[in-house]
C-alpha positions in Angstrom: -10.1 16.9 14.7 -8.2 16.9 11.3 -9.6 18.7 8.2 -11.3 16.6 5.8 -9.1 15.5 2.7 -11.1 18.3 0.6 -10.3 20.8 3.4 -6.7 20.1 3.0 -6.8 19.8 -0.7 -8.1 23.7 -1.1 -5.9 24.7 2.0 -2.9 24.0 -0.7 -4.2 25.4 -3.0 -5.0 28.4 -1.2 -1.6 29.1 0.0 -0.3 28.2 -3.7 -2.3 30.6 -5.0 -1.0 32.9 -2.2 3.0 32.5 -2.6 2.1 33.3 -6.4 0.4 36.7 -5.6 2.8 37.6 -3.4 5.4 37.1 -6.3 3.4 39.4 -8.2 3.2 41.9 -5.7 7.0 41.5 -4.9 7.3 42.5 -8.7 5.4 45.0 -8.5 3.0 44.1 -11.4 -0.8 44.5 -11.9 -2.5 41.3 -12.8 -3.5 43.2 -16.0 0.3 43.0 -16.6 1.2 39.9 -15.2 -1.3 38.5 -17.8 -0.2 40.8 -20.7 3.1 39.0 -20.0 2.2 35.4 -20.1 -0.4 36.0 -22.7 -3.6 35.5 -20.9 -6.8 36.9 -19.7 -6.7 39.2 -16.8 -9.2 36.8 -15.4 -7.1 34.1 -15.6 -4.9 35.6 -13.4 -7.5 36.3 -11.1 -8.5 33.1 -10.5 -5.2 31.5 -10.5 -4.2 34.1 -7.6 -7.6 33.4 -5.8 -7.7 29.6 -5.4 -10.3 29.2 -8.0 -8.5 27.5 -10.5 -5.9 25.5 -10.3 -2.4 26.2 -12.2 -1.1 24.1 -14.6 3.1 23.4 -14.7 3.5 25.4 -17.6 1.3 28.0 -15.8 3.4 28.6 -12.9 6.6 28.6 -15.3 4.8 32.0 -17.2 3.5 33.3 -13.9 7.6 33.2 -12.2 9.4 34.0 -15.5 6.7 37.2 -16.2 7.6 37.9 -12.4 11.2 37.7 -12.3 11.1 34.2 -10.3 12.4 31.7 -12.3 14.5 30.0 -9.0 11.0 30.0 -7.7 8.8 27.7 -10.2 10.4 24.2 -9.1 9.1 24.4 -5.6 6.0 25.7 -6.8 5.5 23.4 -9.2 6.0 20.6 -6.6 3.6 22.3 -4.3 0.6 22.1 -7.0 1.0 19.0 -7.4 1.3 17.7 -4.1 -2.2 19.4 -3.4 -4.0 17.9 -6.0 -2.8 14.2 -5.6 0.1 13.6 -3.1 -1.3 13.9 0.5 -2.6 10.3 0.5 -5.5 10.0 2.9 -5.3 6.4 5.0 -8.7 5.9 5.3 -9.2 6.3 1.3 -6.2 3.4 0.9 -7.6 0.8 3.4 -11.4 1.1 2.8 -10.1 -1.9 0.8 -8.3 -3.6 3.6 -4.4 -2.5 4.6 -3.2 -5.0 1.6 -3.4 -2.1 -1.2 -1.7 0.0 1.6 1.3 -2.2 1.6 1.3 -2.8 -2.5 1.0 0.7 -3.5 4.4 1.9 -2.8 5.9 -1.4 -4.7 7.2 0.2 -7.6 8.5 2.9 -5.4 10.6 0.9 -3.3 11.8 -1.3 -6.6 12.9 1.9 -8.3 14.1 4.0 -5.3 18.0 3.2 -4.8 18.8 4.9 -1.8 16.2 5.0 1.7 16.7 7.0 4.6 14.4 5.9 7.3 14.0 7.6 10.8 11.1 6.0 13.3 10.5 7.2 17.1 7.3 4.5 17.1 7.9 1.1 16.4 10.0 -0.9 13.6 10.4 0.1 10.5 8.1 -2.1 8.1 11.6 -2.8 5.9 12.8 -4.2 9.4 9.8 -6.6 10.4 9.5 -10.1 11.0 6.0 -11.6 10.1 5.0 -12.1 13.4 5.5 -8.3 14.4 3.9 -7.3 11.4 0.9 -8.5 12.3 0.5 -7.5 15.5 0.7 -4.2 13.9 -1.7 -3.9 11.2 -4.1 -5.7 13.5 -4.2 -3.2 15.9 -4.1 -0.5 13.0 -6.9 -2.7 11.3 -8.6 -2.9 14.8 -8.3 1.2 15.2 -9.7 2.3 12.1 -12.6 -0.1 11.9 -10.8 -1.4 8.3 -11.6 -5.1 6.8 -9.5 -7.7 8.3 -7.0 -8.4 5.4 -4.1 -8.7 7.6 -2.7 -12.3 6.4 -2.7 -10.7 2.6 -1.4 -7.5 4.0 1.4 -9.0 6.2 2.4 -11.5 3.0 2.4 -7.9 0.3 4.6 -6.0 3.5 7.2 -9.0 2.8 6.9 -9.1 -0.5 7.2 -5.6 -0.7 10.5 -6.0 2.0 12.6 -8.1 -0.5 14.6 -4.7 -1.3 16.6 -5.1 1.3 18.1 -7.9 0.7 18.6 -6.5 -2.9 22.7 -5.1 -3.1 21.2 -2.3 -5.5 19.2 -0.9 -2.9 21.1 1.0 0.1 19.3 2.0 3.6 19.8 4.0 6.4 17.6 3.7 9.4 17.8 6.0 12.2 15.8 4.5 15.2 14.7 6.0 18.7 15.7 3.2 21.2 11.7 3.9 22.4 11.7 1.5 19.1 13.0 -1.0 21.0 11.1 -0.7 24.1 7.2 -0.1 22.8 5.3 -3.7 23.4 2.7 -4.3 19.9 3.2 -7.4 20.4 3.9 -10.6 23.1 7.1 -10.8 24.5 8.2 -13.9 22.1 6.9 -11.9 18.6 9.3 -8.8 20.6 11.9 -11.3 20.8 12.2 -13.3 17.9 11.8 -9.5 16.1 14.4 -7.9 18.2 16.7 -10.9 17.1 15.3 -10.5 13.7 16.9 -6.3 13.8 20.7 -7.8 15.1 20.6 -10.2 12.5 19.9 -7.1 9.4 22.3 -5.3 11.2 25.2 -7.4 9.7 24.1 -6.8 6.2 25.9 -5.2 3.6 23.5 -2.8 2.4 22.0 -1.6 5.9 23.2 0.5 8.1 21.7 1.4 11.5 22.0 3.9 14.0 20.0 4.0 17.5 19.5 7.2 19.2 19.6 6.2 23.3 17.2 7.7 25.3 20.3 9.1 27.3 21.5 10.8 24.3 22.5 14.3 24.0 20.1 15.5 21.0 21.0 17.6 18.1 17.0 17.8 17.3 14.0 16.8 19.1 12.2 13.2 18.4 10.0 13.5 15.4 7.0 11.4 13.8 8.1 8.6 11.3 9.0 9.4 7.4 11.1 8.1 4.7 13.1 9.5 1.9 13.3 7.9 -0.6 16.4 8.9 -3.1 16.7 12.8 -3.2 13.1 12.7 -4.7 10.3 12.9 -1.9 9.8 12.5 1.6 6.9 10.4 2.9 5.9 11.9 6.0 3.4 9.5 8.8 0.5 11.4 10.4 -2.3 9.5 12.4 -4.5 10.3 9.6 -2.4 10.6 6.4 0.5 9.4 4.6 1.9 13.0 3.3 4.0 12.6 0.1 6.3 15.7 -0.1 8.0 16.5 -3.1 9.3 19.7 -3.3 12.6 20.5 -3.3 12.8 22.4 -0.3 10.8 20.0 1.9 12.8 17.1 0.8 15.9 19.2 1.8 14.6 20.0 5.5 13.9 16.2 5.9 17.1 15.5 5.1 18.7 18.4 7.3 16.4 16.7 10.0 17.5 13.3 9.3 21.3 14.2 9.2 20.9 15.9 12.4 18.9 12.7 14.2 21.8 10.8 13.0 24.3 12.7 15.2 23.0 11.7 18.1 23.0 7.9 16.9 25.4 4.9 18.3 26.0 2.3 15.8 28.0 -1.1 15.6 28.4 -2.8 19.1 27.0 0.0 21.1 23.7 -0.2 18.8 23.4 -3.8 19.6 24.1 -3.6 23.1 21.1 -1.3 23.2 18.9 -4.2 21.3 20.5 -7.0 23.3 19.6 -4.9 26.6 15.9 -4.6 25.2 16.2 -8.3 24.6 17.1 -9.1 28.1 14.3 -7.2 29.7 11.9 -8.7 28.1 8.9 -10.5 30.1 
């Protein structure tokens, strides 16, 4: 069963408060020092490095710099304040309805310029025709027991979706062809979606790669996320949206995404693959 949200809240903080002792302990340094250094209590220090209170940014800047970590305080930085606000809980989003779930990432996707998508589930939400959509957040509105907002959250998704068609935005979707396959919907909503993917496929702005099953793999397939610019990473778990921000993370994703894209056709053998989908359906 996942941990509770408060769980893995202190979890975070915990191995925060971990990577900063060991920095201390790699520099050799008392906490009486380490706090002579950054001009603090002694206690401070102690409950900074035991997970009883929580760092500020300017905290873990003194805490590196006293410890001869400077290269280290970004990361760590990120890290504190991904545990205190950016692993978004699902449940906590659509106790509302999935509406808010779709509008809360609006100024995100307005502002990011640059998406990299990769999906092994089903189509991207940038990618979905109305029809699909629904299907969708009904059976995710089925699943966790959620009010049934769909209608409002199927009309915020596409509101949400008008980036793509926006030249200042670019995308680039890696998709397993599994994506093309998985039925969340009748065969005419699989269709009329599955036409709906050739058709962005032609724009400007979008480019798509489709890893065949057949493929020889650089890396295995992987759950869902999204990076948005070089910025953060949202990551799709059953039971949270993880927004990962620092720098190191948001690197791996994108080693992980570059790789995925190796194995990807695009152009006419990517729609071949969707045009075969098409012709087997029902």
């Amino acid at each position: 069963m996942p941990a509770h949200p408060s769980e893995s809240v202190q979890k975070a903080r915990e191995a925060l408060a971990g990577r900063l002792g060991e920095l201390r302990k790699d520099a050799g340094i008392s906490g009486r020092e380490l706090a002579v250094r950054c001009g603090w209590s002694e206690s401070k220090s102690s409950r900074i490095e035991n997970a009883r209170t929580p760092p500020s940014d300017a905290d873990i800047k003194a805490w590196c710099h006293a410890c001869g970590a400077d290269d280290q305080a970004a990361d760590l930085i990120a890290a504190n304040r991904q545990s205190a606000d950016a692993h978004v809980q699902w449940k906590r989003l659509q106790r509302s309805g999935l509406r808010l779930l779709q509008e809360s990432v609006g100024d995100l996707y307005r502002q990011t310029k640059v998406f990299r998508v990769y999906v092994s589930d089903v189509i991207p939400g940038f990618l979905q025709t109305p029809r699909y959509a629904a299907a969708l957040l009904s059976a995710i509105a089925d699943f966790r027991g959620t009010p049934d907002d769909v209608t409002d959250a199927v009309a915020a998704r596409m509101r949400r979706n008008a980036v793509l068609t926006n030249g200042a935005h670019r995308f680039s979707f890696v998709l397993e062809e599994s994506v093309l396959r998985y039925r969340v919907c009748g065969a005419e909503t699989m269709a009329a979606q599955l036409g709906h993917l050739l058709g962005v496929m032609d724009l400007p702005n979008v480019a798509v790669g489709i890893v065949p099953f057949a493929a020889q793999r650089a890396v295995w397939p992987m759950p869902t996320f999204t990076i948005f610019d070089a910025a953060r990473v949202h990551a799709d778990t059953l039971d949270a949206a993880a927004t990962l921000t620092q720098p190191g993370q948001i690197d791996l994703y994108a080693r992980a995404f570059d790789r995925l894209s190796q194995g990807a056709v695009r152009g006419g053998p990517a729609r071949s693959l969707v045009a075969d989908a098409l012709a087997r359906l029902d």
